[in-house]
TORRODO-903288 format. One line per 8 residues: number of its first residue (from 1); their letters; for each residue x, y, z of C-alpha. Coordinates in nm, 4 decimals, padded with zeros to 6 digits, always signed. Layout:
NUM) A) X/Y/Z; ...
***
This chain:
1) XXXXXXXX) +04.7912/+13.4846/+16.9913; +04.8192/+13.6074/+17.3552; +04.5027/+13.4196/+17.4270; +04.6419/+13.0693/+17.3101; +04.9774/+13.1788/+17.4920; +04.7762/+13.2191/+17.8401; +04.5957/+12.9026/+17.7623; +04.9229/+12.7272/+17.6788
9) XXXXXXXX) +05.0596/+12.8450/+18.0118; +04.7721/+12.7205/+18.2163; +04.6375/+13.0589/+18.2914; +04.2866/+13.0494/+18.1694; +04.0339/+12.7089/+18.1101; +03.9395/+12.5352/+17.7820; +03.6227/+12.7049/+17.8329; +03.7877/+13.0489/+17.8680
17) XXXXXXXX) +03.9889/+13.0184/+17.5378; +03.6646/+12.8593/+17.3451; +03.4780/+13.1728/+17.4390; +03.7815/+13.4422/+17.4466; +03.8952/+13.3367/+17.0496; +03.5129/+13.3618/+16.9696; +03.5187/+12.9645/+16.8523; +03.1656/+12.9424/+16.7876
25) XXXXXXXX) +03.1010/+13.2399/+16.6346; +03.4043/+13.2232/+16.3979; +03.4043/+12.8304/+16.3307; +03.1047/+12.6718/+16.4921; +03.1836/+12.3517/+16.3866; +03.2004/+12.0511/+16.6785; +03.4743/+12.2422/+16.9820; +03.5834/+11.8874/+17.1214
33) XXXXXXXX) +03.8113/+11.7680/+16.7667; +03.9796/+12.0840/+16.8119; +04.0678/+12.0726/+17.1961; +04.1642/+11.7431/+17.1827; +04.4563/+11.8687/+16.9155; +04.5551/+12.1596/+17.1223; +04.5755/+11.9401/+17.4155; +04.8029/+11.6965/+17.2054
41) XXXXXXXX) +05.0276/+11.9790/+17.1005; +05.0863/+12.1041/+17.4752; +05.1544/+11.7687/+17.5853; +05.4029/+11.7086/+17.3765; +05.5444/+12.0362/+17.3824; +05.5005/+12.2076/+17.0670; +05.4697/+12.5487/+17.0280; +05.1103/+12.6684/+16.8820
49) XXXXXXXX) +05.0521/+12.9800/+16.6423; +04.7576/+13.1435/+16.5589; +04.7777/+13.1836/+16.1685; +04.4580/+13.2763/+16.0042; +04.2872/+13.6314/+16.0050; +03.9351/+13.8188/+15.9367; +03.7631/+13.8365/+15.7233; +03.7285/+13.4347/+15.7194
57) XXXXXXXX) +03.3721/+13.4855/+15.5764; +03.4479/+13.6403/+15.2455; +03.6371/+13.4499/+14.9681; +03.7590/+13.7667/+14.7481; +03.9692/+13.8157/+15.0744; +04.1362/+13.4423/+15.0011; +04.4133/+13.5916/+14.8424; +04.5208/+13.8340/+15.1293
65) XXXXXXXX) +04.4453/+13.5928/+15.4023; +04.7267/+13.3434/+15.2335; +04.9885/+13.6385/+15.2109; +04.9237/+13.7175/+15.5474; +04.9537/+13.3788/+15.6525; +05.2701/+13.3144/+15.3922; +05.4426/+13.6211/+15.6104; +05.3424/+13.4550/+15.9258
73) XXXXXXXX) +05.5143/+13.1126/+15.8690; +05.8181/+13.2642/+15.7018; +05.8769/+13.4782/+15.9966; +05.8104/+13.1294/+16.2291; +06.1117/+12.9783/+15.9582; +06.3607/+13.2686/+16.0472; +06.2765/+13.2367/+16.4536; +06.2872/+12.8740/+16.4359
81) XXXXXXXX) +06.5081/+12.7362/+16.1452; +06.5927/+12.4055/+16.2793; +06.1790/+12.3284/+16.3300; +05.9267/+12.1358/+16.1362; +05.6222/+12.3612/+16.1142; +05.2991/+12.2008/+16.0681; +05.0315/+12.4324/+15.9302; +04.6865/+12.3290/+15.9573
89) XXXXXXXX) +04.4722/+12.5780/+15.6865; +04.1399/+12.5223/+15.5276; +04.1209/+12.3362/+15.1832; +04.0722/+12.6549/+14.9667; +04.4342/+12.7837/+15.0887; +04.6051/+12.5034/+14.9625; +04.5446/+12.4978/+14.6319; +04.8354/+12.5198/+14.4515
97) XXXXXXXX) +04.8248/+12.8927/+14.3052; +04.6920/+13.0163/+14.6732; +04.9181/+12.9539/+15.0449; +05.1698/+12.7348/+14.8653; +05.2899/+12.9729/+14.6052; +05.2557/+13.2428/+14.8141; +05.4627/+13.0357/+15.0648; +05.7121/+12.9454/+14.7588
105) XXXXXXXX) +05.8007/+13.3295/+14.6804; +05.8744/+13.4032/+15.0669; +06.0552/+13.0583/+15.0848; +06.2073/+12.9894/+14.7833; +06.4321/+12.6986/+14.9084; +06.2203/+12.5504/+15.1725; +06.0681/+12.2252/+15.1266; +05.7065/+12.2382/+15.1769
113) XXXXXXXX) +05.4667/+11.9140/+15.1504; +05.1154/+11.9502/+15.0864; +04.8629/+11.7211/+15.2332; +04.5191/+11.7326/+15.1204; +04.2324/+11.5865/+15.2954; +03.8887/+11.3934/+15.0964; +03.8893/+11.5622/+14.7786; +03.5845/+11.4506/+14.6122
121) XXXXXXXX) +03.7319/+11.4169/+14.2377; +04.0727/+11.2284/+14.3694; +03.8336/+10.9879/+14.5898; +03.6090/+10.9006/+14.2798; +03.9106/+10.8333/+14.0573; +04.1098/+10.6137/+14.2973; +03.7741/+10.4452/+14.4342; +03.8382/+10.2604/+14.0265
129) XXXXXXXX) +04.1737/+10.1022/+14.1578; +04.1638/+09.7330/+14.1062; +04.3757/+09.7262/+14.4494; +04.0570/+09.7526/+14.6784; +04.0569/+10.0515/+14.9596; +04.2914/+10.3593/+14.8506; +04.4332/+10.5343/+15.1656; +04.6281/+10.8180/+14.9840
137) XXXXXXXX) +04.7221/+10.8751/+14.6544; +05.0499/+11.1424/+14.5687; +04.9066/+11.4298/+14.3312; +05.2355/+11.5587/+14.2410; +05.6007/+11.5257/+14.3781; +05.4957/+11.7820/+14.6790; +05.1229/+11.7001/+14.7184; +04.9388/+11.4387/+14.8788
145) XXXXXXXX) +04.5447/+11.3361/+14.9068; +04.4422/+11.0952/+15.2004; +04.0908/+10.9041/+15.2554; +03.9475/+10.8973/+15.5738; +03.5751/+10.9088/+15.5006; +03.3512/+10.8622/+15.1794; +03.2010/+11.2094/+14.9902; +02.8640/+11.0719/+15.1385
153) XXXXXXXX) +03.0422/+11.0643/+15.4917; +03.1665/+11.3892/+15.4580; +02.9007/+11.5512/+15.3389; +02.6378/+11.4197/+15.5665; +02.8696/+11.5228/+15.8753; +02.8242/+11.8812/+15.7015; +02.4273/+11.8400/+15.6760; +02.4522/+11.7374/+16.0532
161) XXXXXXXX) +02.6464/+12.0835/+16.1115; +02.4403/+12.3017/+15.9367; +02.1423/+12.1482/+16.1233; +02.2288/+12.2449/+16.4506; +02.3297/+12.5627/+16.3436; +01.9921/+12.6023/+16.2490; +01.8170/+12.4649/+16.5614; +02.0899/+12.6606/+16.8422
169) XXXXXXXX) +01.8470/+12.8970/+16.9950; +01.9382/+13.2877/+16.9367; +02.2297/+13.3776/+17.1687; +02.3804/+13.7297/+17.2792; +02.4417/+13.9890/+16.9937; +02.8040/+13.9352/+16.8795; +02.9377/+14.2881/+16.9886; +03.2734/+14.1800/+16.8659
177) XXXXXXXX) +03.1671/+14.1288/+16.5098; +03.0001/+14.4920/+16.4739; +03.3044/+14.6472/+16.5865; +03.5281/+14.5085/+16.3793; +03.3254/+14.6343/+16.1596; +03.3798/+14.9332/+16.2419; +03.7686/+14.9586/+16.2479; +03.7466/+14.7500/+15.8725
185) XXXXXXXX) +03.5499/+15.0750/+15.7797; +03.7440/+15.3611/+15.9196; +04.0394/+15.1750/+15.8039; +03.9378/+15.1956/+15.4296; +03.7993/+15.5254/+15.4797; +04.1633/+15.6722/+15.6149; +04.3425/+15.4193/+15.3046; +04.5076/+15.1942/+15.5896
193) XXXXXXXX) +04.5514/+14.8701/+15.4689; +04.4703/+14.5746/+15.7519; +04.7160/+14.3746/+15.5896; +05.0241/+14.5107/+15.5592; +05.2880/+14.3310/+15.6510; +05.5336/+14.6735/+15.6964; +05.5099/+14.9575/+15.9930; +05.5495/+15.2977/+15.8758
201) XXXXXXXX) +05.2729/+15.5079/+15.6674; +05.0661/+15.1633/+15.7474; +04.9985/+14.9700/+16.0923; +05.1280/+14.6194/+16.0443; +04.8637/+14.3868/+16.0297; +04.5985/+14.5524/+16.1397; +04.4118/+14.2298/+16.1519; +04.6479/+14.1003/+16.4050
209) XXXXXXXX) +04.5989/+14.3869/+16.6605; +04.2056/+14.4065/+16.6642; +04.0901/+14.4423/+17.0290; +03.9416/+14.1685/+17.2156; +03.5705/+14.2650/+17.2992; +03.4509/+14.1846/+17.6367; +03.0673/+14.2192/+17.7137; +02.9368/+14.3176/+18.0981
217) XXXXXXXX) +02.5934/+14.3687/+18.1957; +02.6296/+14.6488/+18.4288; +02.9366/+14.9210/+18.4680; +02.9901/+14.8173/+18.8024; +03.1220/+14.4112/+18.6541; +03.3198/+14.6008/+18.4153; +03.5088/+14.8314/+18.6505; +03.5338/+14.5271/+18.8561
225) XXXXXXXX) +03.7208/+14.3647/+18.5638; +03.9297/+14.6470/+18.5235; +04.0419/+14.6346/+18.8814; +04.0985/+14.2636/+18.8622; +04.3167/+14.2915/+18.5556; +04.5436/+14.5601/+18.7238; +04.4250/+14.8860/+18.5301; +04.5948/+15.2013/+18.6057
233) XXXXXXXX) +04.3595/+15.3842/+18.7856; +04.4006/+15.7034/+18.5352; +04.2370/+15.4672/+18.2831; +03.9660/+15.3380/+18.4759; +03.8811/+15.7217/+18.5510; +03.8664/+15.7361/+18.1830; +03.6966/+15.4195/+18.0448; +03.4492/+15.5179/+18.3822
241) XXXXXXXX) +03.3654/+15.8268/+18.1722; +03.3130/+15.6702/+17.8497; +03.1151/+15.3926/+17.9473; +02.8616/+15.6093/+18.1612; +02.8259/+15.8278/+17.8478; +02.8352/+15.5937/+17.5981; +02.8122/+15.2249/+17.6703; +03.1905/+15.1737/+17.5942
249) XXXXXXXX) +03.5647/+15.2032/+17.6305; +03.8719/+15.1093/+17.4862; +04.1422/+15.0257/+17.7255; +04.4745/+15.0598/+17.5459; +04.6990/+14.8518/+17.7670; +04.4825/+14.5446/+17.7800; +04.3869/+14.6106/+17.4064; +04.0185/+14.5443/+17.4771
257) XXXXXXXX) +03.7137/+14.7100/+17.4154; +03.4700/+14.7000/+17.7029; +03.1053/+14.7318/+17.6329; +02.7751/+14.6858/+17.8149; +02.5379/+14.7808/+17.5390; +02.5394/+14.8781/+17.1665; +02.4780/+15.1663/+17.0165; +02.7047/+15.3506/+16.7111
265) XXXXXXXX) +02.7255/+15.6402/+16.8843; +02.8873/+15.5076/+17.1409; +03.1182/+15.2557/+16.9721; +03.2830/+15.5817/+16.7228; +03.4815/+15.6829/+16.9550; +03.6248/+15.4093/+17.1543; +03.7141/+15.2284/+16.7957; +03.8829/+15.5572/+16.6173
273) XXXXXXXX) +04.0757/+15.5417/+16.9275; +04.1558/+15.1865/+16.8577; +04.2973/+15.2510/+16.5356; +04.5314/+15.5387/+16.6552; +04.6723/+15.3059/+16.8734; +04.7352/+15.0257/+16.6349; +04.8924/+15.3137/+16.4251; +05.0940/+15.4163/+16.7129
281) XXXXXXXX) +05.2643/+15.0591/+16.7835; +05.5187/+14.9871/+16.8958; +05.5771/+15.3304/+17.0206; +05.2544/+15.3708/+17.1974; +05.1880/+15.3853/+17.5690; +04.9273/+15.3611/+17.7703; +04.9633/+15.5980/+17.9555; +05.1164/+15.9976/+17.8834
289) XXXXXXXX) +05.5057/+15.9929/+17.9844; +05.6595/+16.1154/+18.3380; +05.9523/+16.2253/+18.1302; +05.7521/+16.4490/+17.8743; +05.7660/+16.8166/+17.9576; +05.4007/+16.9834/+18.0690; +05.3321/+17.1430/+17.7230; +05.4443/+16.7908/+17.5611
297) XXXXXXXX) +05.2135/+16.6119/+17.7600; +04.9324/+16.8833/+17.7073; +04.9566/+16.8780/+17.3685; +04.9955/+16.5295/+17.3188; +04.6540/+16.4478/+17.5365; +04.4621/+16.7000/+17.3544; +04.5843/+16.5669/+16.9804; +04.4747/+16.2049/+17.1118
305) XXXXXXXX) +04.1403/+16.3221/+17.2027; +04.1145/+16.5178/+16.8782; +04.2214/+16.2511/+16.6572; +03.9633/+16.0251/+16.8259; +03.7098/+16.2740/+16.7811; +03.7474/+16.3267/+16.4420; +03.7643/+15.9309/+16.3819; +03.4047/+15.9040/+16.5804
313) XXXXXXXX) +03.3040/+16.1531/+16.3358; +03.3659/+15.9889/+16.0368; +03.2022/+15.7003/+16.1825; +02.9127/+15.8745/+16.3265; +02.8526/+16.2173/+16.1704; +02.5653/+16.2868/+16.3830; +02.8403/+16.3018/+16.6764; +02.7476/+16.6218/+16.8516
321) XXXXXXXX) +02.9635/+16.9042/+16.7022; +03.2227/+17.0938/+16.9812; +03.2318/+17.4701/+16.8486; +03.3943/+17.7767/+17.0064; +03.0534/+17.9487/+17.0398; +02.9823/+17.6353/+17.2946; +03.2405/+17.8490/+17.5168; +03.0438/+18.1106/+17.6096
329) XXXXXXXX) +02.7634/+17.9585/+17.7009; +03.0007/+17.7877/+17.9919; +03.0468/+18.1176/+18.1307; +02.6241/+18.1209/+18.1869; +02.6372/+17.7485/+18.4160; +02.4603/+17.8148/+18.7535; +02.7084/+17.8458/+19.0071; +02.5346/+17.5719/+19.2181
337) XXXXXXXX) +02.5169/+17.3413/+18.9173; +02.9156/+17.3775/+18.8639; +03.0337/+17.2837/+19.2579; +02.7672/+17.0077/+19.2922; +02.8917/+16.8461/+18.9460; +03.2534/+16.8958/+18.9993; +03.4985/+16.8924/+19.2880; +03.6537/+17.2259/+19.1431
345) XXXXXXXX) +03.5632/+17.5711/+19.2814; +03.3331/+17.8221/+19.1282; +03.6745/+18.0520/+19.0421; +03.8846/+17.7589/+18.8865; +03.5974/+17.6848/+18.6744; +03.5655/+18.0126/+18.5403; +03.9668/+18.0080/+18.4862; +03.9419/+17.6995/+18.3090
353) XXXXXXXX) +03.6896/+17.8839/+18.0516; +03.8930/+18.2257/+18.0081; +04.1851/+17.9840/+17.9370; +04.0282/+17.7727/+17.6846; +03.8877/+18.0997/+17.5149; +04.2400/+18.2651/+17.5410; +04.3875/+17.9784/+17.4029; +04.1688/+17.9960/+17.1141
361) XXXXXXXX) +04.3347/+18.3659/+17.0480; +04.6667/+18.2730/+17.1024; +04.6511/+17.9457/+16.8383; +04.5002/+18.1862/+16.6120; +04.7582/+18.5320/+16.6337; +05.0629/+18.3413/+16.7906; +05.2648/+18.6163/+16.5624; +05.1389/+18.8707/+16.8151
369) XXXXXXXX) +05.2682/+18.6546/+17.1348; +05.6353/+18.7792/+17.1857; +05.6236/+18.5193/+17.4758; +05.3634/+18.2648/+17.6146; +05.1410/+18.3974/+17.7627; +05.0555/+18.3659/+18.1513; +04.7332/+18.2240/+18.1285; +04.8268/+18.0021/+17.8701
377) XXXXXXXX) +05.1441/+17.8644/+18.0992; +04.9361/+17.8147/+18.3613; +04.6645/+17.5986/+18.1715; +04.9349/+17.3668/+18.0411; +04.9776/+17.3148/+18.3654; +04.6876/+17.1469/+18.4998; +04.6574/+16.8312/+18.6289; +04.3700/+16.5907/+18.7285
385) XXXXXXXX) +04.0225/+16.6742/+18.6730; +04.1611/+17.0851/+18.5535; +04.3864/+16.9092/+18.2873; +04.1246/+16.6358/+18.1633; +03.8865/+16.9088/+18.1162; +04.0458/+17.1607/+17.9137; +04.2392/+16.8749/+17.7073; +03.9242/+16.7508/+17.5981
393) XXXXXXXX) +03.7527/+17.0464/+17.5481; +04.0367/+17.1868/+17.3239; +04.0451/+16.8510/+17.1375; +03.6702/+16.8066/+17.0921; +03.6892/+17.1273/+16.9270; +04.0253/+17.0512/+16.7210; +03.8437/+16.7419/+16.5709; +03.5484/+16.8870/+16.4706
401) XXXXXXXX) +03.7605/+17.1641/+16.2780; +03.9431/+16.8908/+16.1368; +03.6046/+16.7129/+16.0163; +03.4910/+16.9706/+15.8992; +03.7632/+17.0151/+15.6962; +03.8074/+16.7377/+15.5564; +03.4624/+16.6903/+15.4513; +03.4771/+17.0463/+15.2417
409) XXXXXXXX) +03.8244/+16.9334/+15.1091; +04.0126/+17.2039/+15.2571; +04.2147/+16.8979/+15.4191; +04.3307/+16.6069/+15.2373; +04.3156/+16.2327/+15.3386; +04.6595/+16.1984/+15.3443; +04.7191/+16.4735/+15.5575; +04.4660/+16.3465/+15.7719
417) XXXXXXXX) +04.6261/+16.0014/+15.7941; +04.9983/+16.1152/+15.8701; +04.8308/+16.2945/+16.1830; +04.7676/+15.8989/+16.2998; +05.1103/+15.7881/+16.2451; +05.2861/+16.0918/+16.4914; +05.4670/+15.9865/+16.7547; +05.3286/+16.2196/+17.0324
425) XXXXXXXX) +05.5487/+16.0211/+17.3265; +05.8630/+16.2159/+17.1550; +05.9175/+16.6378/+17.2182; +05.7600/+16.8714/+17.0274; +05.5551/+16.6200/+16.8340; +05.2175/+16.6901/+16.9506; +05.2377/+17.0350/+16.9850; +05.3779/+17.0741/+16.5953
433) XXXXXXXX) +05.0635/+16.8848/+16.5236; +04.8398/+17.0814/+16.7436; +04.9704/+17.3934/+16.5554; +04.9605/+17.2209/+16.2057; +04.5914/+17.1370/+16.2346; +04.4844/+17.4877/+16.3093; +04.7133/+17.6628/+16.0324; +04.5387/+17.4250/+15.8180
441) XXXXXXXX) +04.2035/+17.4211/+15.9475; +04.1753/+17.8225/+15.9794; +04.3563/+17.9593/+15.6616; +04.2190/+18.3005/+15.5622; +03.9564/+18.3351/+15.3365; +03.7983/+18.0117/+15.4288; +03.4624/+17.9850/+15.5761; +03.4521/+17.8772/+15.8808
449) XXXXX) +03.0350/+17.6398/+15.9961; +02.8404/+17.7954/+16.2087; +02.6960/+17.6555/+16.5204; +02.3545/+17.5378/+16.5182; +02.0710/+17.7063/+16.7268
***
């Protein structure tokens, strides 16, 4: 919808919508019919709404796609009550027991007129009138069939379509379609439902909040982008990172997922992040809070980084695990390889490692802990590179507890899925959740993996 509102504005070109709302790949069916009704609409002032949702390929979905749509138009009824809405749908939705009776138990008293367009078994019977040409003929007291081509007609502009589709020469991989993908499967493997039309223990309409996917052929264009669009610089620091290491990044306040390549082990992470965002709304920010104390905003980086870990690793369980062992072998980095790779001292490095270990005691034996400790203070502390570092080394190794976890059983799905739905912005959220993952994760008695040599 925000695409058609910048286009509506005069913000971005025909061409830039056509290619932005992935017409081609989605429809593919001649782009110049279309534009010339959008163009129509703006002229005259209308308001346009985006109405349909994925996935428009698969018919068992039929039945959600016209709820989802039902929802849509009631809630454009209560904004605009006055309005005539004109809904535009393919000819599946409107048969009788699919949008319009949906649309009926939503809008019980709204009068709703259904006009249906070349039906092959209404042309054949009225072609029999004895009154010559038949422009429309009324089905029942709400429905209505016009004629403006012959079954041969309509079928041979079809052939025509399917032709070229045939003959286009192979373009670009669709990125956009493997990714969503990838969000419809962590969605059913977390039981979110992508269309529900309620926040709470479910994102609303998932569906409506999947991330536009913009391809770049080099990191350099898509920092570039980044810059152009007005990116926090935090973020760029971070979708810098992921892109370098992976091939892609989710930015959260554009919504988008930026990519320069494909591979699965790069696109885990960026869309389990994704989803915890779309969980997260409206609440979400972009960005960590100015008003959140230090430990808040600790804890609430580190649980976003877990959380997206443990998504990635659902996604891609050949993810690289992040143990405690790995800790130690920190401590052996050459002292010239630390300083040239970092803009951090020798000595903070090595007090960034004895805090993470510490930490790892004190989450473990906080009964112990009449206070907080020093060292563990001073960690939460951190900012820039110091805090990145520890948050996501803490994190990494929260979500592959998690994982593991979860795949043994020791941690239910619904456990797992309430950790999405936190709001970590608020006090004492994260760090409750922090806490709550380890008591969990580290009960006595139960085994804990061992790291692979």
């Amino acid at each position: 919808q925000h695409i058609l509102d910048e286009w509506l504005a005069g913000d971005i070109t025909d061409e830039e919508l056509r290619e932005r709302i992935r017409f081609d790949a989605e429809w593919g069916y001649d782009w110049n019919p279309y534009l010339d009704l959008l163009r129509r609409a703006r002229a005259a002032g209308a308001r346009l709404h985006g109405l349909d949702c994925m996935p428009r390929g698969d018919l068992r979905r039929i039945g959600a796609r016209d709820r989802h749509a039902a929802t849509k138009i009631s809630e454009l009824r209560a904004e605009f009550p006055d309005a005539r809405i004109i809904v535009l749908f393919g000819e599946s939705h409107l048969a009788p027991e699919h949008l319009p009776a949906a649309l009926h138990s939503l809008l019980p008293s709204e009068k709703a007129v259904t006009v249906l367009q070349n039906v092959d078994a209404l042309y054949w019977r009225a072609s029999g009138e004895p009154h010559g040409n038949v422009a429309a003929v009324r089905v029942s007291e709400r429905m209505l069939c016009v004629f403006n081509a012959t079954p041969l007609e309509k079928y041979e502009s079809y052939r025509m379509c399917i032709d070229r589709w045939t003959r286009m020469p192979s373009e670009r991989p669709d990125f956009a379609s493997s990714i969503y993908n990838l969000v419809g499967a962590l969605a059913r493997a977390l039981n979110i439902n992508p269309y529900s039309p309620q926040n709470g223990t479910q994102p609303r309409f998932l569906v409506d909040q999947l991330p536009e996917v913009y391809r770049r052929p080099s990191l350099e264009s898509a920092l570039r982008l980044l810059d152009r669009k007005g990116v926090a610089a935090e973020e760029v620091a971070a979708a810098e990172d992921a892109m370098a290491s992976g091939g892609m990044a989710y930015i959260a306040s554009l919504n988008v997922i930026l990519t320069t390549g494909w591979e699965l082990s790069g696109a885990a992470e960026p869309v389990a992040r994704f989803v915890h965002a779309a969980c997260r709304r409206p609440a979400c920010s972009t960005l960590l809070s100015a008003d959140l104390s230090p430990d808040d905003r600790f804890y609430s980086r580190v649980m976003e980084i877990a959380i997206a870990d443990f998504g990635a690793r659902v996604l891609y369980p050949a993810r690289p695990a992040v143990r405690e062992s790995d800790l130690y072998s920190l401590y052996a980095a050459p002292r010239e390889a630390i300083e040239e790779k970092s803009i951090l001292s020798y000595r903070d490095y090595m007090r960034m490692i004895d805090f993470l270990v510490f930490h790892r005691d004190y989450e473990r034996n906080l009964r112990k802990y009449w206070e907080t400790p020093p060292l563990i203070l001073e960690g939460r502390n951190y900012t820039g590179e110091r805090f990145e570092f520890v948050a996501r080394q803490l994190g990494q190794m929260l979500g592959t507890e998690l994982y593991d976890a979860y795949i043994s059983g020791a941690v239910p799905r619904r456990f797992v899925r309430s950790l999405l739905f936190r709001k970590l912005e608020k006090p004492e959220v994260a760090r409750v959740g922090y806490f709550s993952i380890v008591r969990r994760t580290r009960r006595p008695g139960r085994r804990q993996p061992q790291a692979a040599f």
